[in-house]
C-alpha positions in Angstrom: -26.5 -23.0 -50.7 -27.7 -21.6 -54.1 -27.2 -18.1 -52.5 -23.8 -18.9 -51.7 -22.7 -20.3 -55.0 -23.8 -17.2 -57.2 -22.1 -14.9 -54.7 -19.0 -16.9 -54.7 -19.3 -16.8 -58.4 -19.6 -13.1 -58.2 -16.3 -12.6 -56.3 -14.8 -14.9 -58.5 -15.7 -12.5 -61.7 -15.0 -9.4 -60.2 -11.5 -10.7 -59.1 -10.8 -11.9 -62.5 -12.2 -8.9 -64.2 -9.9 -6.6 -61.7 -7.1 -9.0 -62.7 -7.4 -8.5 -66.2 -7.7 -5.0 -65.7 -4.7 -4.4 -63.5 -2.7 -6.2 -66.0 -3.5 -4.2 -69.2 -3.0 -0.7 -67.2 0.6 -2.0 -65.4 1.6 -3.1 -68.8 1.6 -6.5 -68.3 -0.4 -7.3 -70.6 -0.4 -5.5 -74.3 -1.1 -4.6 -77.7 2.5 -4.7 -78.4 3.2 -8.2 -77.3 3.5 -11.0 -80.2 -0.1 -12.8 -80.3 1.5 -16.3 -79.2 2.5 -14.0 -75.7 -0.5 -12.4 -75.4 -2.4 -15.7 -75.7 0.1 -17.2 -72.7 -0.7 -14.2 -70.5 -4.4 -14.3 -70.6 -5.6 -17.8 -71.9 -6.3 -19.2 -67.9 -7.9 -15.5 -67.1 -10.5 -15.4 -70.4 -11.8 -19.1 -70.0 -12.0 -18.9 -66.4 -14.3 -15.6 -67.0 -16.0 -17.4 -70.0 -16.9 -20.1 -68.1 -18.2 -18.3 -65.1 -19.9 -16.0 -67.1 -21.9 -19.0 -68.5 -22.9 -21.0 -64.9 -24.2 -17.5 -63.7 -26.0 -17.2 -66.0 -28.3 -20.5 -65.3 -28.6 -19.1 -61.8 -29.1 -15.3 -62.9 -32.3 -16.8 -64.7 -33.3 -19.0 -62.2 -33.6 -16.1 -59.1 -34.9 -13.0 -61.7 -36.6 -15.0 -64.7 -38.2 -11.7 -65.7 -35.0 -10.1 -66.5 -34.2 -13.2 -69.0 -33.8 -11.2 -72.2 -31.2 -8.9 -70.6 -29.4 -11.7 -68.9 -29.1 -13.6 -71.9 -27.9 -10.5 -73.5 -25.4 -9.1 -71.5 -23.9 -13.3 -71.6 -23.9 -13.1 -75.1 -22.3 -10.5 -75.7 -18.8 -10.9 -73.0 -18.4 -14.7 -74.3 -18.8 -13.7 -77.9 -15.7 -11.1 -77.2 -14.0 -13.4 -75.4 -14.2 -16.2 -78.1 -13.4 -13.3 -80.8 -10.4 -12.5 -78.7 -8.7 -15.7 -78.5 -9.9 -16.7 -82.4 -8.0 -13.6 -83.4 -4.5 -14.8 -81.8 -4.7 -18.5 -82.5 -5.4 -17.1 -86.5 -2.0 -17.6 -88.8 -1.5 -14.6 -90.4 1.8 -13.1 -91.6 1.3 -10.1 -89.5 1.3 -11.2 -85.6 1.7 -8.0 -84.5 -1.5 -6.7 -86.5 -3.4 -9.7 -85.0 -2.3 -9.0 -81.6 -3.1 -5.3 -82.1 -6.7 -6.1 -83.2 -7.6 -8.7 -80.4 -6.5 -6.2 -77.5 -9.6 -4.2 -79.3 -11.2 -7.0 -78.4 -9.6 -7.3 -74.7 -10.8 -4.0 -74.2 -13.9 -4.6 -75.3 -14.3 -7.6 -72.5 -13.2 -5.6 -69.4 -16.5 -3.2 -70.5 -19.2 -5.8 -71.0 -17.8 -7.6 -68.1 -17.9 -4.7 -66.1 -21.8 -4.5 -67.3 -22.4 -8.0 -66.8 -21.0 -7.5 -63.0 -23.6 -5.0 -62.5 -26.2 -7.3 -63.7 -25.0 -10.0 -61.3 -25.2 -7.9 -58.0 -28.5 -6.7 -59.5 -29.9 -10.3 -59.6 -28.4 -11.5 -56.1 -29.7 -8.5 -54.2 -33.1 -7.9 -56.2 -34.7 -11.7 -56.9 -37.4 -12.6 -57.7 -40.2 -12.5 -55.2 -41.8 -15.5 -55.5 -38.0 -17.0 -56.2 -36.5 -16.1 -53.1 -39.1 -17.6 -51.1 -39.3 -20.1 -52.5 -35.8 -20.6 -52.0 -35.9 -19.4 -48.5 -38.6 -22.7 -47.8 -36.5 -24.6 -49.4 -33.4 -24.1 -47.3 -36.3 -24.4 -44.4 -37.2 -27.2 -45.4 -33.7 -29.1 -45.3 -32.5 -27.6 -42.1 -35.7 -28.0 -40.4 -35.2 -25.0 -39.0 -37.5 -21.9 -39.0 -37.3 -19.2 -41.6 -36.7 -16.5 -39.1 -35.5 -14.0 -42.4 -39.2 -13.5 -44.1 -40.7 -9.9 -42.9 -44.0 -10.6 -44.1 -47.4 -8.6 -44.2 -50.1 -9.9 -41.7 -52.1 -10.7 -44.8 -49.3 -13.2 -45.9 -48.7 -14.9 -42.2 -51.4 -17.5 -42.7 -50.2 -18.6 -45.7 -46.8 -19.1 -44.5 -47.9 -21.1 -41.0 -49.8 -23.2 -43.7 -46.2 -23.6 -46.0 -44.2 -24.3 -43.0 -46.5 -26.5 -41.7 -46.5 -28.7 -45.1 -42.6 -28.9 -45.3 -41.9 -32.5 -46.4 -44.7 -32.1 -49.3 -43.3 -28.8 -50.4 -39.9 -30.0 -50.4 -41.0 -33.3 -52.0 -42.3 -30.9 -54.7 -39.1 -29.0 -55.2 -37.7 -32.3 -55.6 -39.9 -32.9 -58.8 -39.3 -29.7 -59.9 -35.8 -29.5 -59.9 -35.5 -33.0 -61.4 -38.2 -31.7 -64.4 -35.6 -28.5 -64.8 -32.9 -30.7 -65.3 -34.6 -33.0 -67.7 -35.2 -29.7 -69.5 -31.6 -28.7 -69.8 -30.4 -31.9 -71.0 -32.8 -31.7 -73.8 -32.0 -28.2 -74.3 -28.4 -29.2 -74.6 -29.1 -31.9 -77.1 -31.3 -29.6 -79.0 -28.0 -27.6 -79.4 -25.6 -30.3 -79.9 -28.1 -31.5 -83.1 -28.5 -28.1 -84.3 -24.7 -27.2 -84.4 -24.2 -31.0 -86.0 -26.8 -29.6 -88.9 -25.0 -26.2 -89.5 -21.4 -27.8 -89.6 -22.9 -30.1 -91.9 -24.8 -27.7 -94.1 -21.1 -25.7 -93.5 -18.7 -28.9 -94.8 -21.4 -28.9 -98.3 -20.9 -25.0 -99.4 -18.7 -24.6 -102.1 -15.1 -23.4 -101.3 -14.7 -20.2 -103.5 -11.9 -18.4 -101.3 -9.1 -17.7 -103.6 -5.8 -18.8 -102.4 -3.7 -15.5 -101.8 0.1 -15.5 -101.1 0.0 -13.4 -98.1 -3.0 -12.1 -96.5 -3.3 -9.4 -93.6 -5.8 -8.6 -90.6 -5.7 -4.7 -90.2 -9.6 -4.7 -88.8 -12.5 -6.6 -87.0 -14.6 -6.5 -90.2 -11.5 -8.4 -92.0 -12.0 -11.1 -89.3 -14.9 -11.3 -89.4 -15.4 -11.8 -93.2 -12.5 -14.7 -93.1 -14.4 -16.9 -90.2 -18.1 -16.0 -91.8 
């Protein structure tokens, strides 16, 4: 079942990211259209990639936890596009068309560290973990009862899996424990975050406002952006 998800989760991101792509070389989608347009066109497409981008990556570091730094990466860097996309249009600015012009940088910018996140994910589902993917492969054993007819093991190995498959109940007894300890740890990891992001919207709210108020203000770059939303 795990398998099954991620590489449903794959087709879903590469259809998305194809969609995407079609749309911006047909025209349908453009740096010309007002940002309020562009927004409507792609809104459903970005946060549907966002969010898959985001439950693969649990499971990317789940099967391949050696490749956690790159994962984590390549994650960070298409949701942090994606968010700077749709920042960019929902920004007032007296200059829509500048705005609009500067987040299809951004659009761009998606479709190529999707693409490289894609890789990444087809990487992962076809080149686990060793260890991962049997344990996986017990585990599924173990539900089915059936026997794990897909290991090609080494005659050195065979012992040790007669012994496994033998112990089924207490091996999936203990994957029970585990997964329930992994989920304990995400929770807190997500609390963790929650606090954290209360103490830096807090430490936020107490700066000093020192932005002078200008009549009419443009976006021509990223950098400008970026400085108004630091």
């Amino acid at each position: 079942m795990f398998r099954e998800e991620f590489e449903e989760k794959i087709r879903e991101f590469e259809e998305v990211l194809q969609k995407v792509a079609s749309e911006i070389a047909s025209g349908v989608v453009s740096e010309k259209l007002p940002s309020s347009e562009l927004l409507t066109k792609t809104e459903h497409d970005i946060d549907r990639m966002k969010d898959l981008a985001t439950n693969s990556e649990e499971i990317m570091l789940v099967l391949k936890p050696e490749k956690a730094p790159t994962v984590k990466s390549k994650c960070k860097n298409l949701t942090q596009t994606l968010t700077t996309f749709k920042e960019i249009l929902l920004q007032n600015t007296q200059d829509p068309l500048a705005n609009a012009r500067l987040a299809f940088e951004q659009l761009r910018k998606a479709l190529s560290d999707g693409s490289d996140f894609l890789f990444l994910m087809r990487e992962v589902r076809d080149n686990p973990s060793p260890l991962i993917d049997t344990i996986i492969t017990f585990k599924k054993a173990s539900e089915t009862k059936g026997s794990v007819i897909s290991i090609q093991a080494k005659e050195d190995v065979q012992p040790l899996i007669k012994y496994v498959l033998g112990r089924l109940d207490d091996f999936r007894a203990a994957l029970i424990a585990l997964e329930k300890k992994v989920d304990e740890m995400k929770q807190i990891m997500r609390e963790l975050q929650e606090e954290s992001l209360k103490i830096l919207s807090s430490k936020h709210s107490l700066q000093p406002n020192i932005t002078e108020n200008k009549t009419e203000k443009k976006q021509l770059s990223l950098s400008n952006f970026k400085t108004e939303h630091a």
